[in-house]
C-alpha positions as CSV (number, residue, x, y, z in Angstrom):
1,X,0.0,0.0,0.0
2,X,1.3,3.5,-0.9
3,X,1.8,6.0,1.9
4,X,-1.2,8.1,0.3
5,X,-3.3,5.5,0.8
6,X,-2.1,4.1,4.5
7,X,-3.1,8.3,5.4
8,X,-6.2,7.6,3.7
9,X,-6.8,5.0,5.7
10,X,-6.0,6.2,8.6
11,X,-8.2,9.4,8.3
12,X,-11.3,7.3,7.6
13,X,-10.9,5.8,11.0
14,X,-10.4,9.5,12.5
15,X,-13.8,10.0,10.9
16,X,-15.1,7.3,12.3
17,X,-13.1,8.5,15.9
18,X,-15.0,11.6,15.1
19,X,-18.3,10.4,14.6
20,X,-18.4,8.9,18.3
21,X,-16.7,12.4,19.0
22,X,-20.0,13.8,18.1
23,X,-22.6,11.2,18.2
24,X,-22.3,9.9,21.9
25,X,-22.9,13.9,23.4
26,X,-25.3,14.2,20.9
27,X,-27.2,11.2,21.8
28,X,-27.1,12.3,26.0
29,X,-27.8,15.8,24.7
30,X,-30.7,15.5,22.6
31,X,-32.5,12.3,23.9
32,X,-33.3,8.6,22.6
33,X,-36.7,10.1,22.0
34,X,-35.2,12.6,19.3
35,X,-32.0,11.1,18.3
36,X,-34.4,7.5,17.1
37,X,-36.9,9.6,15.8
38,X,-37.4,10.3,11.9
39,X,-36.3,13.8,12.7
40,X,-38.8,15.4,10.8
41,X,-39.3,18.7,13.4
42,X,-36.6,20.5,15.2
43,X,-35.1,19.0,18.3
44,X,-37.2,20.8,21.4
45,X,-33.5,21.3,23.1
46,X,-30.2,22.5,21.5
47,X,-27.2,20.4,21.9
48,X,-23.9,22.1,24.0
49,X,-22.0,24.3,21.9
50,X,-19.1,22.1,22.2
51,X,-21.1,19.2,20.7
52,X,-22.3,21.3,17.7
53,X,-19.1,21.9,16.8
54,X,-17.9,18.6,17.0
55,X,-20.9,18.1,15.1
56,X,-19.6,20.7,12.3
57,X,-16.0,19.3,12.2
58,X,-17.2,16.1,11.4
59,X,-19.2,17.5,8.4
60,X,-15.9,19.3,7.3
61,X,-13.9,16.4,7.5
62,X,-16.6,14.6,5.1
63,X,-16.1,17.6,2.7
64,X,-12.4,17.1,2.7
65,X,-12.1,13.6,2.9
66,X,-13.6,13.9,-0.5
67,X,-10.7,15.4,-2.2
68,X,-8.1,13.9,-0.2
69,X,-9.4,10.9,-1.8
70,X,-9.2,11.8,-4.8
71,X,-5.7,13.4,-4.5
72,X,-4.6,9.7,-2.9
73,X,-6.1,7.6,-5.7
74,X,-5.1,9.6,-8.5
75,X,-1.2,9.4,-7.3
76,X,-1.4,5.8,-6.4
77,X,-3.2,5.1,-9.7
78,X,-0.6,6.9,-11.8
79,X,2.3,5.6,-9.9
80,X,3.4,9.4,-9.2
81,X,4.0,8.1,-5.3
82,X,7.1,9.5,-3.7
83,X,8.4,11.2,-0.4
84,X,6.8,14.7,-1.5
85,X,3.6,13.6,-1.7
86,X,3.8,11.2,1.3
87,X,5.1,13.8,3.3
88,X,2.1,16.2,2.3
89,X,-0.7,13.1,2.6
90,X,0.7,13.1,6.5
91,X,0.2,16.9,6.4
92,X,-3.5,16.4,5.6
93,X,-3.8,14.0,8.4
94,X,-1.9,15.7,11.3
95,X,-4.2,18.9,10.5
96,X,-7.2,16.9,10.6
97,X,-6.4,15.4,13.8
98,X,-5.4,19.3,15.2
99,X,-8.5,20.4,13.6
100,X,-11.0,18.3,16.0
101,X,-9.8,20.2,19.4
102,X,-9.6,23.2,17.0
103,X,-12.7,23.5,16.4
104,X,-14.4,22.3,19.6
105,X,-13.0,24.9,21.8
106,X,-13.3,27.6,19.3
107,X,-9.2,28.5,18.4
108,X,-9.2,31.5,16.3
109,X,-7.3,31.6,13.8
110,X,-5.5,28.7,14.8
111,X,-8.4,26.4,13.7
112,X,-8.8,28.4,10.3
113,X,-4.8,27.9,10.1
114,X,-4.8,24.5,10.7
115,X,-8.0,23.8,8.1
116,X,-5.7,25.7,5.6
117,X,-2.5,23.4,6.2
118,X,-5.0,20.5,5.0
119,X,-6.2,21.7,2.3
120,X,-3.3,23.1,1.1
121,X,-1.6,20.0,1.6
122,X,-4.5,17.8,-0.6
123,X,-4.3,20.9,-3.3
124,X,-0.7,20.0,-4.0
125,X,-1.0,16.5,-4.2
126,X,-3.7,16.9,-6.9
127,X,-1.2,19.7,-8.7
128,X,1.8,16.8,-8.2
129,X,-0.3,14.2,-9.8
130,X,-1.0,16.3,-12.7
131,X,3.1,17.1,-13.4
């Protein structure tokens, strides 16, 4: 397996780390009532703020998971692996795992920083895999 996709793998199972992040609060917050329910009205009590953002930064990390994907298949598929792109795959990952205590206790800028190391990271692999 390339190094691309061993970070790959590795930040699905931080999104799977940051789904019971979120969904365990959300669950004691909210209420078996709610949380089993088709959802179809509001909840009649907010979560914590600290949960909604975890909530949030798990939706981000779905958004850039996407991407990241791509950027790891498309090297891995065009055999343009090397210590570059590894290195910047590991990027990715390190500011995803920063990005969860980020954004749950509300660092500014530091959580808009961090976001920005990832992405930039993922945006050069795609621009490698293109050269």
């Amino acid at each position: 397996m390339t190094p691309e996709l061993t970070a790959l793998t590795l930040a699905a199972l931080l999104q799977v780390v940051q789904y019971v992040l979120y969904a365990v609060p959300a669950n004691l917050e909210l209420g078996p009532g709610y949380t089993m329910s088709a959802r179809d009205r509001e909840p009649s009590k907010q979560m914590s703020e600290r949960t909604a953002r975890l909530g949030r930064a798990l939706n981000n990390h779905f958004e850039g998971l996407i991407l990241f994907s791509i950027a790891c298949v498309v090297l891995t598929l065009a055999e343009k692996s090397s210590p570059l792109t590894a290195a910047l795959a590991f990027t990715y990952l390190g500011a995803r795992v920063l990005y969860i205590p980020a954004y749950a206790f509300g660092w500014r800028p530091g959580r808009s920083l961090i976001w920005a190391v990832g992405f930039l990271a993922t945006t050069l692999m795609l621009l490698v895999a293109l050269l």
